[in-house]
C-alpha positions in Angstrom: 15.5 -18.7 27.8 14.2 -21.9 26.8 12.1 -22.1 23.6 8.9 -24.3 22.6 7.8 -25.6 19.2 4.4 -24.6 18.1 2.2 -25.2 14.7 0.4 -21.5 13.7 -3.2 -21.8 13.0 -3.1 -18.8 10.9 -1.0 -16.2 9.6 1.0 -13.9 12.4 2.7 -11.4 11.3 6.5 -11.4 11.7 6.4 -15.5 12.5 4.8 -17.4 9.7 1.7 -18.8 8.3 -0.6 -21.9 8.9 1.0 -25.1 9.3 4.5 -23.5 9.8 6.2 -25.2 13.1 8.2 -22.6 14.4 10.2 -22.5 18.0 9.3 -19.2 20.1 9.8 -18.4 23.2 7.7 -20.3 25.9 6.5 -17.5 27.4 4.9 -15.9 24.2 3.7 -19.5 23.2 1.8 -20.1 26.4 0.9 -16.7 27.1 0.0 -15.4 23.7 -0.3 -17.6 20.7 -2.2 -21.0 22.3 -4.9 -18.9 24.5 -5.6 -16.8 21.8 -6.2 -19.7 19.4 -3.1 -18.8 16.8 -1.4 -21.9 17.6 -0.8 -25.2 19.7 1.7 -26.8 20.9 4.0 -29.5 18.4 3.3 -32.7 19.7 3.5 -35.7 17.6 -0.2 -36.2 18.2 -0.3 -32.3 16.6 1.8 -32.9 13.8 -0.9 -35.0 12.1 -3.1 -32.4 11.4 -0.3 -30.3 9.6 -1.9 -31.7 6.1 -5.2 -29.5 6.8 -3.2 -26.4 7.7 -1.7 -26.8 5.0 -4.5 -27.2 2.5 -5.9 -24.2 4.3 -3.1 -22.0 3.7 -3.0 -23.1 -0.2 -6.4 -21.8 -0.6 -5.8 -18.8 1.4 -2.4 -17.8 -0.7 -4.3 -18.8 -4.1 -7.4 -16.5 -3.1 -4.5 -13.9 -2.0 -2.7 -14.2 -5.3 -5.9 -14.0 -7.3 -7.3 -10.7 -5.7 -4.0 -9.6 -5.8 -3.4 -10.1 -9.9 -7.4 -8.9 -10.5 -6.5 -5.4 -8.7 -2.9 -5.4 -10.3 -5.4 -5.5 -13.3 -7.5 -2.4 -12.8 -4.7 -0.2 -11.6 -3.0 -0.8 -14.6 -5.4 0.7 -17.0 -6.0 3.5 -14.1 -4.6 6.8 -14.8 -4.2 9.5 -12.2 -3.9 12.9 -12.2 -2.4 15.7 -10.1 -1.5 19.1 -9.6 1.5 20.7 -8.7 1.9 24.7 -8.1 4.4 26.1 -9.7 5.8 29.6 -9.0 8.3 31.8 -11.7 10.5 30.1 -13.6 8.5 26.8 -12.9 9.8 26.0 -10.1 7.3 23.5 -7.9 5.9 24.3 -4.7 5.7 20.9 -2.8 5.4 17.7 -4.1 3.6 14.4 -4.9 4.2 11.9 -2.3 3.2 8.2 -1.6 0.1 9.3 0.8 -1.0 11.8 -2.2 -1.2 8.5 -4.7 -2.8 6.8 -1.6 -5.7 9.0 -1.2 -6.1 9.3 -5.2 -6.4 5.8 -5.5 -8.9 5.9 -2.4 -11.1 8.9 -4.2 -10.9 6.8 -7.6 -12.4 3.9 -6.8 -13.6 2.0 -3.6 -11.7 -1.1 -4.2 -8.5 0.5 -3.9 -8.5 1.4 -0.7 -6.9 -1.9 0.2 -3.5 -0.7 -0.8 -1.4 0.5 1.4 0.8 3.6 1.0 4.0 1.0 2.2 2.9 -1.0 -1.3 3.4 1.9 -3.4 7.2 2.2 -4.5 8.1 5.8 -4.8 12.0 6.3 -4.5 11.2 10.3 -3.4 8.3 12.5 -3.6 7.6 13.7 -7.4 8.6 17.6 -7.7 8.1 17.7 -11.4 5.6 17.9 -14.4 5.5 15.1 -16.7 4.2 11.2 -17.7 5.4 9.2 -14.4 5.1 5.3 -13.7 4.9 4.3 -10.3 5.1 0.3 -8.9 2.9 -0.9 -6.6 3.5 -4.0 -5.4 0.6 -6.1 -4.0 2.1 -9.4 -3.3 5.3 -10.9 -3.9 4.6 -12.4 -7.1 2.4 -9.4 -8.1 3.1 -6.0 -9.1 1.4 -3.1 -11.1 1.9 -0.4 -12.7 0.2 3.1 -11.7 0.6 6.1 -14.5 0.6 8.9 -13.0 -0.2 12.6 -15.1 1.6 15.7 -12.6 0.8 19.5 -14.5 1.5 22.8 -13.4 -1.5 24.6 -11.3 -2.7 27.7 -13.0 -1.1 30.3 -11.8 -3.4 32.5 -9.4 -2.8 36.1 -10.0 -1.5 37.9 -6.5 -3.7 40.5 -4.4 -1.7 43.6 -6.1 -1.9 42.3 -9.4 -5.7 42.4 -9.3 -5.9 45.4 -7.9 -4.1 46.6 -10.6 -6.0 45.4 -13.5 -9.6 46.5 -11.5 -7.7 50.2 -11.5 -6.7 50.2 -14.8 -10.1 48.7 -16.7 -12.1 51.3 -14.7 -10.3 54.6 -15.6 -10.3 53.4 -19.4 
């Protein structure tokens, strides 16, 4: 297989970012990366313009970094709440997962609907009520906090139970 150097244009996922030389496959340079514009070839004529890229991608990662620690920010002082039903004894019925925190932050506010539920760092799904902190981490030098508030779901009297009291407050 032989293998080609190329300088990215822009971020690919999985290879690098702008102004990165990286050696690929020739086929995947030529077929994929230089027609589609997300790279060209590393010739010494192309290697000159590796000082742009790389003002490009400073701005990029300092506008990255900068959303990033303004939304670390807000979630910090955000507070979430949920619900868990619990049966006798209090034990739980379900749990509180990482797509459950994702669509909570989603209903809270518009603005977090950028985080993905892979950036929220749950080691296993939340099957008890109590104060919990969760991480969330939104870039590699940023990560917040989430505080999360789980109670116990009033419990719902059953059908017969009901039935019961209905029979009982009519004959008195």
């Amino acid at each position: 297989m032989s293998q080609i150097d190329v300088i990215l244009k822009e971020k690919v996922e999985n290879l690098g970012a702008e102004a990165d030389v990286v050696k690929v496959k020739r086929g995947f340079a030529l077929n994929f990366l230089i027609p589609h514009g997300k790279a060209y070839e590393a010739t010494k004529g192309n290697l000159r313009h590796i000082e742009a890229l790389k003002k490009t991608r400073a701005i990029r990662e300092a506008n990255e970094l900068e959303a990033a620690t303004k939304l670390a920010n807000r979630l910090n002082k955000q507070r979430l709440k949920f619900e868990l039903a619990t049966g006798q004894g209090g034990k739980a019925f379900g749990s509180i997962t990482v797509k459950d925190i994702e669509n909570s932050l989603a209903e809270a506010d518009r603005q977090f609907r950028d985080v993905d539920r892979r950036q929220i760092q749950l080691a296993k799904p939340i099957k008890n009520t109590g104060d919990f902190e969760v991480s969330v981490k939104l870039h590699p030098e940023v990560t917040a906090t989430l505080k999360l508030k789980v109670s116990a779901k009033a419990a719902e009297p059953s059908d017969e139970e009901t039935s019961e009291e209905e029979a009982g407050g009519e004959e008195g």
